[in-house]
C-alpha positions as CSV (number, residue, x, y, z in Angstrom):
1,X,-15.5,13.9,-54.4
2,X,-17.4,10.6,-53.4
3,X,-16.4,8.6,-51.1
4,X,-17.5,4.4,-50.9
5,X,-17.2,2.7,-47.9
6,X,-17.0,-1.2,-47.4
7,X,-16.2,-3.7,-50.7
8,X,-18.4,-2.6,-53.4
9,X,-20.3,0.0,-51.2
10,X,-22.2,2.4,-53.5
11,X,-20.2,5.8,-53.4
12,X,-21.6,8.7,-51.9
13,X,-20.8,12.0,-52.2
14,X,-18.8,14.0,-49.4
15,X,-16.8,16.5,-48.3
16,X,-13.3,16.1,-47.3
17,X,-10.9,18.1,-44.6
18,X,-7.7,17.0,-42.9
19,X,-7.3,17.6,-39.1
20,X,-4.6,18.8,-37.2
21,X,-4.2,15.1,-35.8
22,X,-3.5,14.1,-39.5
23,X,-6.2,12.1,-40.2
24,X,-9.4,13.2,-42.8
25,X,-12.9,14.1,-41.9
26,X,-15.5,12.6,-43.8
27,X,-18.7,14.6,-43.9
28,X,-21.2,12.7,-46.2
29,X,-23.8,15.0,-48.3
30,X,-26.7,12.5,-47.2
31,X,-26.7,10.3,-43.9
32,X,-25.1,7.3,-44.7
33,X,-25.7,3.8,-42.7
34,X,-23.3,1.4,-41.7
35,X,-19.7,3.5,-41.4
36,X,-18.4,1.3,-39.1
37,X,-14.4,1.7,-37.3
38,X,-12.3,-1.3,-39.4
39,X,-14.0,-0.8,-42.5
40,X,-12.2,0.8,-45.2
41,X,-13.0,4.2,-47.4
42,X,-11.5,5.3,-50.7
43,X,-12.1,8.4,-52.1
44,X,-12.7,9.4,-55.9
45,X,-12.6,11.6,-58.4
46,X,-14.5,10.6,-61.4
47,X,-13.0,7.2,-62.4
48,X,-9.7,7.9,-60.5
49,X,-9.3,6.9,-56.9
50,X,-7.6,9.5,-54.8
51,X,-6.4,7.5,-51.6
52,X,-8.4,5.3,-48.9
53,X,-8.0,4.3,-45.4
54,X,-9.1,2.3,-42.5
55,X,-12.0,4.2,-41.0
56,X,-11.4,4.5,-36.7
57,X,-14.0,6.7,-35.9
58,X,-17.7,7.0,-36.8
59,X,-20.6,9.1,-35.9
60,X,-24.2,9.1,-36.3
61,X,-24.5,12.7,-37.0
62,X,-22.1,15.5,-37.4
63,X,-20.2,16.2,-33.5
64,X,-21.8,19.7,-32.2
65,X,-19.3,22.4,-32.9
66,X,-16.8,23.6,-30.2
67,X,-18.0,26.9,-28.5
């Protein structure tokens, strides 16, 4: 799917996976800048928009894998 983030950010394409806190993990195929907590993502398909929501948590890279 692709995935924009902010009003009329340019959608990107990502990865999707629910956690078990049921909220979704974005994992963008290319770094993307300026995924901020408030802002909002909605997700798509194509031309059809599978669901959004408010973002609460960001990172600058992907967190390191639990051991």
């Amino acid at each position: 799917c692709v995935v924009a983030v902010a009003n009329g950010g340019t959608p990107r394409s990502a990865g999707l996976s629910s956690r078990a806190d049921e909220r979704l993990l974005v994992e963008f195929d290319e770094p993307a800048t300026a995924v901020v907590p408030g802002q909002y993502a909605v997700f798509y398909a194509g031309s059809r928009v599978l669901g959004g929501g408010a973002i609460k948590e960001s990172w600058a890279a992907r967190p390191a894998e639990a051991s």
